[in-house]
C-alpha angles and dihedrals in degrees: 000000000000117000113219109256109253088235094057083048078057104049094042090062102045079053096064098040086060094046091047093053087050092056095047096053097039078055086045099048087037091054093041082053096051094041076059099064094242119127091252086188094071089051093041089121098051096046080047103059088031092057087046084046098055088036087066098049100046080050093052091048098044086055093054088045092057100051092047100055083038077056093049098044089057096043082054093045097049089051095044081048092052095052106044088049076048081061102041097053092048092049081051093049097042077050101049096045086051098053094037074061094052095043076045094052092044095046096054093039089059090038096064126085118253118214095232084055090068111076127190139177114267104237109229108217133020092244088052083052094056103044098049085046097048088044097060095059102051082045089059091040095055086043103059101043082048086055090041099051097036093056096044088061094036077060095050096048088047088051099052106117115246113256115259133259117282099200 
Protein backbone atom coordinates (compact mmCIF):
# COMPACT_ATOMS: atom_id res chain seq x y z
CA UNK A 1 0.00 0.00 0.00
CA UNK A 2 1.35 3.51 -1.32
CA UNK A 3 0.85 6.63 1.11
CA UNK A 4 -0.05 9.70 -0.69
CA UNK A 5 3.07 12.05 -0.86
CA UNK A 6 2.52 15.09 1.59
CA UNK A 7 3.25 17.65 -1.69
CA UNK A 8 0.39 16.11 -3.90
CA UNK A 9 -1.86 16.58 -0.49
CA UNK A 10 -0.73 19.85 -1.05
CA UNK A 11 -1.44 20.44 -4.52
CA UNK A 12 -4.82 18.82 -4.38
CA UNK A 13 -5.94 21.32 -1.96
CA UNK A 14 -4.74 24.24 -3.35
CA UNK A 15 -6.75 22.73 -6.38
CA UNK A 16 -9.87 22.88 -4.83
CA UNK A 17 -9.47 26.06 -3.24
CA UNK A 18 -9.03 27.44 -6.65
CA UNK A 19 -12.01 25.58 -8.10
CA UNK A 20 -14.03 26.59 -5.35
CA UNK A 21 -13.13 30.46 -5.85
CA UNK A 22 -13.95 30.02 -9.28
CA UNK A 23 -17.44 28.73 -8.43
CA UNK A 24 -18.12 31.19 -6.25
CA UNK A 25 -17.31 34.03 -8.61
CA UNK A 26 -18.87 32.39 -11.86
CA UNK A 27 -22.29 32.27 -9.07
CA UNK A 28 -21.40 35.69 -8.21
CA UNK A 29 -21.00 37.05 -11.62
CA UNK A 30 -24.22 34.65 -12.72
CA UNK A 31 -26.54 36.25 -9.76
CA UNK A 32 -25.07 40.29 -10.49
CA UNK A 33 -26.27 39.36 -14.49
CA UNK A 34 -29.79 38.21 -13.60
CA UNK A 35 -30.39 41.13 -10.92
CA UNK A 36 -29.69 43.00 -14.21
CA UNK A 37 -32.35 41.97 -15.98
CA UNK A 38 -30.01 40.04 -18.96
CA UNK A 39 -30.82 35.93 -19.95
CA UNK A 40 -27.39 34.74 -18.12
CA UNK A 41 -28.05 31.58 -19.50
CA UNK A 42 -27.32 32.57 -22.76
CA UNK A 43 -23.98 33.99 -21.54
CA UNK A 44 -23.32 30.96 -19.15
CA UNK A 45 -19.90 30.24 -21.13
CA UNK A 46 -18.55 33.44 -20.97
CA UNK A 47 -19.36 34.04 -16.99
CA UNK A 48 -18.00 30.99 -16.83
CA UNK A 49 -14.37 31.52 -18.33
CA UNK A 50 -14.45 35.20 -16.89
CA UNK A 51 -15.07 33.89 -13.24
CA UNK A 52 -12.10 31.25 -13.93
CA UNK A 53 -10.26 34.28 -15.34
CA UNK A 54 -10.54 36.55 -12.33
CA UNK A 55 -10.13 33.58 -10.22
CA UNK A 56 -6.34 33.29 -11.76
CA UNK A 57 -5.39 36.61 -11.29
CA UNK A 58 -6.79 37.22 -7.13
CA UNK A 59 -4.82 33.96 -6.71
CA UNK A 60 -1.61 35.43 -8.41
CA UNK A 61 -1.86 38.52 -6.28
CA UNK A 62 -2.58 36.95 -3.16
CA UNK A 63 0.63 34.92 -3.76
CA UNK A 64 2.54 37.77 -4.20
CA UNK A 65 0.91 39.16 -1.36
CA UNK A 66 1.91 36.45 0.67
CA UNK A 67 5.76 36.42 -0.09
CA UNK A 68 6.01 39.79 0.37
CA UNK A 69 4.50 40.07 3.97
CA UNK A 70 6.74 36.25 4.58
CA UNK A 71 9.27 38.46 3.51
CA UNK A 72 8.27 41.09 5.90
CA UNK A 73 7.77 38.79 9.00
CA UNK A 74 11.66 37.48 8.58
CA UNK A 75 13.06 40.66 7.96
CA UNK A 76 11.19 41.58 11.47
CA UNK A 77 12.43 38.32 13.20
CA UNK A 78 15.66 38.60 12.32
CA UNK A 79 15.64 42.19 13.64
CA UNK A 80 13.80 41.37 16.76
CA UNK A 81 16.84 38.19 16.86
CA UNK A 82 19.64 40.64 16.44
CA UNK A 83 18.62 42.73 19.13
CA UNK A 84 17.84 40.80 21.51
CA UNK A 85 21.54 38.80 20.93
CA UNK A 86 22.62 42.94 20.99
CA UNK A 87 21.12 42.68 24.58
CA UNK A 88 22.44 39.40 25.71
CA UNK A 89 26.04 40.10 24.96
CA UNK A 90 25.87 43.75 26.84
CA UNK A 91 24.20 42.19 29.96
CA UNK A 92 27.53 39.50 29.59
CA UNK A 93 29.77 42.06 29.31
CA UNK A 94 28.11 44.52 32.31
CA UNK A 95 28.46 40.92 34.17
CA UNK A 96 31.80 40.10 33.38
CA UNK A 97 33.30 43.73 34.20
CA UNK A 98 31.46 43.45 37.58
CA UNK A 99 32.74 40.36 38.57
CA UNK A 100 36.50 41.10 37.02
CA UNK A 101 35.87 44.15 40.01
CA UNK A 102 34.99 41.78 42.57
CA UNK A 103 38.63 38.57 41.39
CA UNK A 104 40.60 42.48 41.38
CA UNK A 105 39.26 43.51 45.20
CA UNK A 106 40.02 40.41 46.41
CA UNK A 107 43.24 40.24 44.92
CA UNK A 108 44.46 43.33 46.27
CA UNK A 109 42.80 42.76 49.59
CA UNK A 110 44.64 39.74 49.94
CA UNK A 111 47.87 41.49 48.25
CA UNK A 112 48.38 43.90 50.84
CA UNK A 113 50.32 43.32 54.08
CA UNK A 114 48.47 42.99 57.13
CA UNK A 115 50.11 44.39 60.41
CA UNK A 116 49.60 40.94 62.59
CA UNK A 117 51.65 39.20 59.51
CA UNK A 118 54.93 41.13 60.60
CA UNK A 119 56.38 39.59 63.50
CA UNK A 120 58.84 40.78 65.33
CA UNK A 121 60.86 39.79 68.66
CA UNK A 122 59.42 41.39 71.95
CA UNK A 123 62.45 43.33 73.44
CA UNK A 124 62.82 42.43 77.14
CA UNK A 125 63.90 45.61 79.04
CA UNK A 126 63.67 49.53 78.20
CA UNK A 127 67.55 49.88 78.15
CA UNK A 128 67.67 46.73 75.55
CA UNK A 129 65.01 48.93 73.55
CA UNK A 130 67.06 51.67 73.33
CA UNK A 131 70.13 50.32 72.48
CA UNK A 132 69.02 48.21 69.75
CA UNK A 133 67.16 51.13 68.65
CA UNK A 134 70.08 53.72 68.92
CA UNK A 135 72.44 51.01 67.16
CA UNK A 136 70.45 50.70 63.88
CA UNK A 137 70.78 54.09 63.04
CA UNK A 138 74.36 54.62 63.38
CA UNK A 139 74.51 51.43 61.55
CA UNK A 140 72.43 53.13 58.52
CA UNK A 141 74.32 56.30 58.88
CA UNK A 142 77.58 54.77 58.53
CA UNK A 143 76.03 52.76 55.66
CA UNK A 144 74.96 55.25 53.48
CA UNK A 145 78.00 57.65 53.59
CA UNK A 146 79.98 54.30 53.02
CA UNK A 147 77.73 53.81 49.90
CA UNK A 148 78.08 57.60 49.07
CA UNK A 149 81.86 57.90 49.22
CA UNK A 150 82.69 54.48 47.75
CA UNK A 151 80.43 55.24 44.20
CA UNK A 152 81.50 58.31 43.73
CA UNK A 153 85.26 56.79 43.36
CA UNK A 154 84.05 53.50 41.51
CA UNK A 155 82.55 56.96 38.61
CA UNK A 156 85.49 58.52 38.46
CA UNK A 157 87.71 55.22 37.68
CA UNK A 158 85.01 54.19 34.89
CA UNK A 159 85.33 57.45 33.51
CA UNK A 160 89.06 57.58 33.17
CA UNK A 161 89.78 57.90 29.26
CA UNK A 162 91.68 54.61 27.58
CA UNK A 163 95.37 55.21 26.89
CA UNK A 164 96.10 55.88 23.83
CA UNK A 165 97.64 53.68 20.82
CA UNK A 166 101.22 53.11 20.89
CA UNK A 167 101.80 52.12 16.81
Amino acid sequence: MKTQNPKTEKKEVKKAVKKALEKSLTDKFLEVVKQLGHDAEKIGKDIEIAGKFVAKKLSKRLKDLKEATDNKLEAVKTATEAAAKVKEIKKSAVKGTKTAKKIVKKAVSKAKPVVQSVKVAAIATEEKAAEAIAKPLKKVVEKTAAAKVEPAVSKTAARKPAAPKKD
